[in-house]
N, C-alpha and C positions, 0 to 999 in steps of 0.2 A: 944540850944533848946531841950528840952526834948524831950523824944516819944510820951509823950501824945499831946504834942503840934505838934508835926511832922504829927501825924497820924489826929489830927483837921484840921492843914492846906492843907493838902492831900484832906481831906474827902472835904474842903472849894472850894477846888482847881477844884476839878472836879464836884461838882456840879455846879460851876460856867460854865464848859467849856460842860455840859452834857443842862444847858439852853441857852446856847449861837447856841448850835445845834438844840434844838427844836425850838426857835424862828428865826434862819435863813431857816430851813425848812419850816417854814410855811409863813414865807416872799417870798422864792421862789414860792409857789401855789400863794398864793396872787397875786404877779407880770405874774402868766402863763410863769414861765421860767421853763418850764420842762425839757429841757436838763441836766438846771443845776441841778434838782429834783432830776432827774434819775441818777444823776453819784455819789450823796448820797448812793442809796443802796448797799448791799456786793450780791457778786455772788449769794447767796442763798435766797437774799431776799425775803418775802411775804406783798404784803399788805391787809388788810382786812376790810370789812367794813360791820359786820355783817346784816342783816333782822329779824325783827320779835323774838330780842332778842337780849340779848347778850354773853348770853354761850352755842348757837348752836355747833351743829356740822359742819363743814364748807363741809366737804366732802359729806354730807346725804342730809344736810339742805342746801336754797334757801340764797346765801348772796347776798349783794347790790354790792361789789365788791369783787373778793377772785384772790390775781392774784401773780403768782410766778415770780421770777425773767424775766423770757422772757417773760411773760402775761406784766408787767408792759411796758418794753422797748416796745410790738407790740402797745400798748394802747397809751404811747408817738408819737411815729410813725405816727399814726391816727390820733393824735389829731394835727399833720403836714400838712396833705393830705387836700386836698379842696373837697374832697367826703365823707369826714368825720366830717364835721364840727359839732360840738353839736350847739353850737349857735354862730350868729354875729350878733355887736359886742361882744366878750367875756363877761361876769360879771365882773362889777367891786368889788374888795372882797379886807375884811380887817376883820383883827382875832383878837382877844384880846386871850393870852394866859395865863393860870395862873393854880396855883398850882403845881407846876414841883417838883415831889417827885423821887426820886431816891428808890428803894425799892431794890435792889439789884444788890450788885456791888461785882467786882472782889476783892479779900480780899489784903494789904497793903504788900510789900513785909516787911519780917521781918527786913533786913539787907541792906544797899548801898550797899554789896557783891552781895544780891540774887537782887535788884532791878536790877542791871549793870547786871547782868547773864540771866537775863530774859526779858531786853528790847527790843529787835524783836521778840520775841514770840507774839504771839498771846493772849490778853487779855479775860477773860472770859467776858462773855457777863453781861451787865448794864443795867437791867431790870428799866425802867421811868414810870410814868402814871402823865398825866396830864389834863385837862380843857381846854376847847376851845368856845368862843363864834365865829362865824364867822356872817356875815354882807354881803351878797349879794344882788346886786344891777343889775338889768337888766332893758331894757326897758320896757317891761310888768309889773314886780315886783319887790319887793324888801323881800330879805329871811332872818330870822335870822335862822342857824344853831346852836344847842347846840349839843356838842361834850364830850366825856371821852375818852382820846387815852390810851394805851397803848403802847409803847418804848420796842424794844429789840435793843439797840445800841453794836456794837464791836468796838474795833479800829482795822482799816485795815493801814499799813505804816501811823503811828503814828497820823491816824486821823480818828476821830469817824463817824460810818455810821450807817445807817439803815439797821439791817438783821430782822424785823417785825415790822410793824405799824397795829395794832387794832384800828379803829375808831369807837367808838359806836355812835348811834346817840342818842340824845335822846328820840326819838321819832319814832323812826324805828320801830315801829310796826302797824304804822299809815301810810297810804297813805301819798307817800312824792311827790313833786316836781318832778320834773327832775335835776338829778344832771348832769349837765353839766360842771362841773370843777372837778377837784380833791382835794378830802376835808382832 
């Protein structure tokens, strides 16, 4: 096999395994498994979910949700608790996901020498963006959500997590619903 072929089936390789991560994350919100949600992020995690735009300032400016690594686990937490409840019974949600572009990723090792030298290191980070229609359904109403995510994926022990999720909506600048799930 050549390199240019090596370096095709690499690049093949991981975009495969970078949508197979976006689409089971968002099969876990769907289902309301947030345990298994939250054990996706890396220590440093952020999730974000801009307002009234989309290249606010998170720090200045008013976001839908902006939450750090412990922000996220106390917000699972909550969503445990019976004095927390956002709504019962839960939405029922189902996402179509599409356009999964990889826009920047960690560069190929040169050599099987430097790949093998560098396999428990820590991978640079794998910047995604992708589309999302979501589909919610409650007893009152039923919601369509249009979405633009933004991906900052790392691999933490040889499997890929979430260290940022940018959720735009598209419509966040408009009086929304109540988000009572995690989009």
């Amino acid at each position: 096999m050549s390199e240019a072929q090596a370096d095709a089936r690499r690049e093949f390789e991981l975009q495969r395994e970078v949508e197979r991560f976006v689409y089971r994350e968002g099969y876990l919100q769907d289902r309301h498994e947030y345990d298994a949600w939250e054990a996706l992020w890396t220590d440093d995690g952020v999730y974000w979910i801009p307002a009234n735009g989309d290249d606010i300032d998170p720090e200045r400016e008013m976001s839908i949700i902006y939450d750090n690594r412990s922000r996220i686990a106390l917000r699972i937490r909550q969503l445990h608790t019976v004095r927390r409840i956002a709504q019962e019974p839960k939405s029922n949600l189902v996402r179509v996901i599409s356009n999964i572009e990889l826009i920047d990723r960690p560069a190929a090792p040169a050599t099987t020498a430097t790949a093998n030298a560098t396999a428990g290191a820590a991978d640079a980070d794998i910047h995604v963006r992708a589309n999302a229609i979501i589909f919610e359904s409650t007893a009152r109403r039923d919601t369509v959500w249009g979405t633009r995510c933004e991906y900052v994926l790392r691999r933490v022990d040889g499997s890929l997590r979430l260290a940022r999720k940018k959720v735009m909506l598209v419509n966040n600048a408009k009086a929304l619903p109540t988000l009572a799930f995690l989009i």
